[in-house]
N, C-alpha and C positions, 0 to 999 in steps of 0.2 A: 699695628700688625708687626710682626715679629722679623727680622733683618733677612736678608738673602744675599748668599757671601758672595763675593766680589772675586775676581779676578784678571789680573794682567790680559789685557786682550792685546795676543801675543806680539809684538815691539813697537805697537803703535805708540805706548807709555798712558794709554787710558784703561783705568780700572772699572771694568764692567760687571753688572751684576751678572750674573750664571744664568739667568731667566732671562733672555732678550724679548722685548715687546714684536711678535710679528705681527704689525701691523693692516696686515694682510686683511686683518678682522674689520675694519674700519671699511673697508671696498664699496659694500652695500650699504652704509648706513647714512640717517638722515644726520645733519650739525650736530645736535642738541645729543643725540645717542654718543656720538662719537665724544665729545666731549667729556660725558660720565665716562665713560671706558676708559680713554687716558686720566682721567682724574683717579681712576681704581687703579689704572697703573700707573699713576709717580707715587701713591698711599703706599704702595706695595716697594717702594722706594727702586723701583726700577728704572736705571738710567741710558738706555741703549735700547733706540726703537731700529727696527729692521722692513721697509717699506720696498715697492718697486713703480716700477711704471706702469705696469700692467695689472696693479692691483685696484681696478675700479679707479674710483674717486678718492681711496686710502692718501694720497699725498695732498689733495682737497682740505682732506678733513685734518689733516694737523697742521694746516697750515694756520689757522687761528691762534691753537698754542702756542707754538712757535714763535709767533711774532713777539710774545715777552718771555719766553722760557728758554731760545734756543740753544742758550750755555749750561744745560742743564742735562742735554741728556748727547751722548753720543749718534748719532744721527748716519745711516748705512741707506741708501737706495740700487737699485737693478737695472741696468738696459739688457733687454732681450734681444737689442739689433747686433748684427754682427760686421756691417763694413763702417767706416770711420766717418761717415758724414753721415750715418743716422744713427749712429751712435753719440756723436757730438752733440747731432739736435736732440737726443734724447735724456743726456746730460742737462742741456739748460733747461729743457723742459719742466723736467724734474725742479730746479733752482725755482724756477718762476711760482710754480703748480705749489712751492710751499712757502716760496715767500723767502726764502733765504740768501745765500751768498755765498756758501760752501757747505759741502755736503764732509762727512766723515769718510764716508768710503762710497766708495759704487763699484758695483761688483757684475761682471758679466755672466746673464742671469740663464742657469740652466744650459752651460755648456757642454753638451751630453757627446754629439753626435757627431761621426768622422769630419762632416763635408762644413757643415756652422764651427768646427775648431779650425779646423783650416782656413777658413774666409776669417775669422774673428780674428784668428793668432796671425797673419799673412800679412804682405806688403797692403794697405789701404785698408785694412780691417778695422774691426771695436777697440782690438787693444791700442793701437795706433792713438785713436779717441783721448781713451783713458788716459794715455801716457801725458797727451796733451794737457789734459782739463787738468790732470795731477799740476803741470808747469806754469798753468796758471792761475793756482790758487783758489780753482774749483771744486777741487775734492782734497783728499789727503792722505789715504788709502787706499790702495787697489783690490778688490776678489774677485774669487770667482764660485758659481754657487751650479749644484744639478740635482737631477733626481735620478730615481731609476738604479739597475743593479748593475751598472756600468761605470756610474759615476765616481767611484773611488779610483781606478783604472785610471778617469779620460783628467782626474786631478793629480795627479801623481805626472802623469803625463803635460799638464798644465805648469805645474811646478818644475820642472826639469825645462821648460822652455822660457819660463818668465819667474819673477821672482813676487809672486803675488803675497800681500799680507794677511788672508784670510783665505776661507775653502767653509764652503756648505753644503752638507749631504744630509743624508736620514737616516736615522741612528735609530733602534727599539730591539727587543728581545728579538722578535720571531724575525727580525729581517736580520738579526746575526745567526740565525740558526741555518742558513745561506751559507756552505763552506766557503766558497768563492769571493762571495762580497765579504764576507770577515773578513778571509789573508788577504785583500786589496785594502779595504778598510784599517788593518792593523798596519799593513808597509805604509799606510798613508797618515797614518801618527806618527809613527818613528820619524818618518821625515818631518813633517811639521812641530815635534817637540825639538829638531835639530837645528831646524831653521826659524822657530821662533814665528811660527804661523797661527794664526789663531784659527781655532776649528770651531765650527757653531755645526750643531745638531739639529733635524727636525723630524717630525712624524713619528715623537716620543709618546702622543696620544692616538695613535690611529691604530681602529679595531678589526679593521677592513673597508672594501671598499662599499657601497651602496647597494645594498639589495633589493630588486627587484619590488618585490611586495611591502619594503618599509616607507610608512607613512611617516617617518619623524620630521620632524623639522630640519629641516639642513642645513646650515652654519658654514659646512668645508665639504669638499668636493667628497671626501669617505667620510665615513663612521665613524666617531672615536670613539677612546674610554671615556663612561659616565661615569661608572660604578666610581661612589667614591673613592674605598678604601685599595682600589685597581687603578684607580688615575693615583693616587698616591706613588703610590708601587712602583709605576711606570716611571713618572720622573722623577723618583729618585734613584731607579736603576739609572737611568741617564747619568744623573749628576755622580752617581759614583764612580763613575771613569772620567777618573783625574787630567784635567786639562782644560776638558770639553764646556761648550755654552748650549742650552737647551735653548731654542727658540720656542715662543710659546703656538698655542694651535690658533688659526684662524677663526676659529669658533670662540667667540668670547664669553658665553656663558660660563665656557672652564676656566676664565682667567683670576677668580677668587681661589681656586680650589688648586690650582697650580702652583700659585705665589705660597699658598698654607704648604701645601706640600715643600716647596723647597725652601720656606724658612723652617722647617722642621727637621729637614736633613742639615741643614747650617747648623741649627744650634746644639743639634745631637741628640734631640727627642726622635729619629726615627734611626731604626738601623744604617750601616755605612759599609758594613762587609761583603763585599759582593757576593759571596758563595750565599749567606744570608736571603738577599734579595733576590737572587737568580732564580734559588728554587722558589721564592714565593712566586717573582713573576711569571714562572714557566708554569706553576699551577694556573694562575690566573686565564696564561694562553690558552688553557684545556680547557677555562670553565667559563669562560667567555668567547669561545670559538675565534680565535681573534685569527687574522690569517694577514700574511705577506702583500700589503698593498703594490707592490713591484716583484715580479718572474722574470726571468729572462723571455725576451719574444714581446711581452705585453706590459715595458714599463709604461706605458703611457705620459700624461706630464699633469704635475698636479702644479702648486703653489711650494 
């Protein structure tokens, strides 16, 4: 399979492919599945899995790997707790559940909302945790990760209080066409390309959320793009804003079809001009009805 470019994941000094494994896709699956899947993805020569604690059995299932590969790929996990003693236990947990002895990053997972940044960022909170397990040689990077059309906002806001090495939100056409979350989403580049933050992207393939009457099989909590030459489209509208890492979707079925697409925007077999892509993909919105998985009022909370 054809390379997928790499870049600086911002001052950590580890060079990550632009496709992060979210392994999020692993949650439900028996050994033996989970095994093929990350064998599809180190083929794809992807070196940066992105996992949490609350992803199923996901940190179960690489922990076989792991045990003779762990120098091999950059390694990120989540605590969703927010005061410092379940976030601590949430840390080892995570160590244990994979079999390792330091994690790359852990990132406090889905920091959305007024009253969980104040308990988390406070006197006895998660970041407290974190700071800790950093000091001793549990982790080695700190982030922090959300969803929702708020989230650009409450990271900006995150950064200004702590000096975190990474930030995960959800990046796609139709959830920029959102005046709001763009100019949040844009001030929140400028600062992370100043301070040398790494930004990881997600929900580059989601078409909307679940409709009622669909019988499809379901893989991730919404809909994504199938279409191929429309999941093409889509991340590499991602990958063309420079900087950025496209996490890939929990649904593994698209994770052949992702890794094609973005060794194709590396080596310059597919367009890279964004005005290019922009209109293709805005056609695509119209002819695949694709719609805003996150409003204001009903971001919900996905992966």
């Amino acid at each position: 399979m054809r390379s997928i470019e790499t870049l600086a994941f911002g001052n950590t000094g580890h060079e990550s492919t632009r496709i992060i494994f979210g392994a999020a896709a692993l949650g439900a699956m028996k050994q033996d599945r989970a095994d093929k899947t990350i064998e599809t993805v180190r083929a794809a020569g992807v070196n940066h899995f992105d996992v949490a604690a609350s992803y199923g059995d996901a940190e179960l299932r690489l922990a076989p790997w792991l045990r003779d590969h762990r120098g091999e790929v950059f390694l990120a996990s989540k605590t969703g707790d927010r005061t410092r003693e379940a976030a601590a236990a949430s840390i080892d947990r995570s160590l244990e559940r994979m079999g390792v002895e330091q994690l790359d990053l852990i990132q406090l997972h889905n920091l959305t909302d007024d009253e969980g940044w104040a308990q988390a960022m406070g006197p006895g909170g998660a970041l407290e945790a974190l700071e800790e397990a950093r000091d001793q040689g549990k982790v080695r990077f700190l982030g922090v990760t959300g969803h929702g059309t708020q989230v650009a906002r409450m990271h900006l806001r995150s950064l200004e209080r702590f000096a975190f090495d990474s930030v995960l939100l959800p990046y796609n056409y139709t959830m920029m066409q959102n005046a709001d979350y763009a100019s949040e989403f844009d001030q929140l580049m400028v600062m992370c390309r100043e301070r040398g933050v790494a930004v990881q992207t997600i929900k580059s393939l989601a078409r909307r959320r679940w409709r009622d009457d669909d019988q499809s099989k379901r893989f991730s909590w919404y809909e994504p793009i199938r279409e191929p030459e429309a999941l093409t489209r889509a991340i590499q509208w991602a990958l063309s804003l420079e900087g950025v890492f496209v996490n890939s979707s929990s649904d593994a079925t698209l994770l052949p079809a992702t890794f094609e697409a973005a060794a194709r925007f590396a080596d310059g077999s597919a367009a890279r001009e964004r005005s290019v892509i922009d209109a293709a993909v805005a056609s695509d919105s119209r002819s695949l009805q694709i719609e805003p998985l996150f409003v204001p009022g009903v971001d919900g909370v996905g992966l």
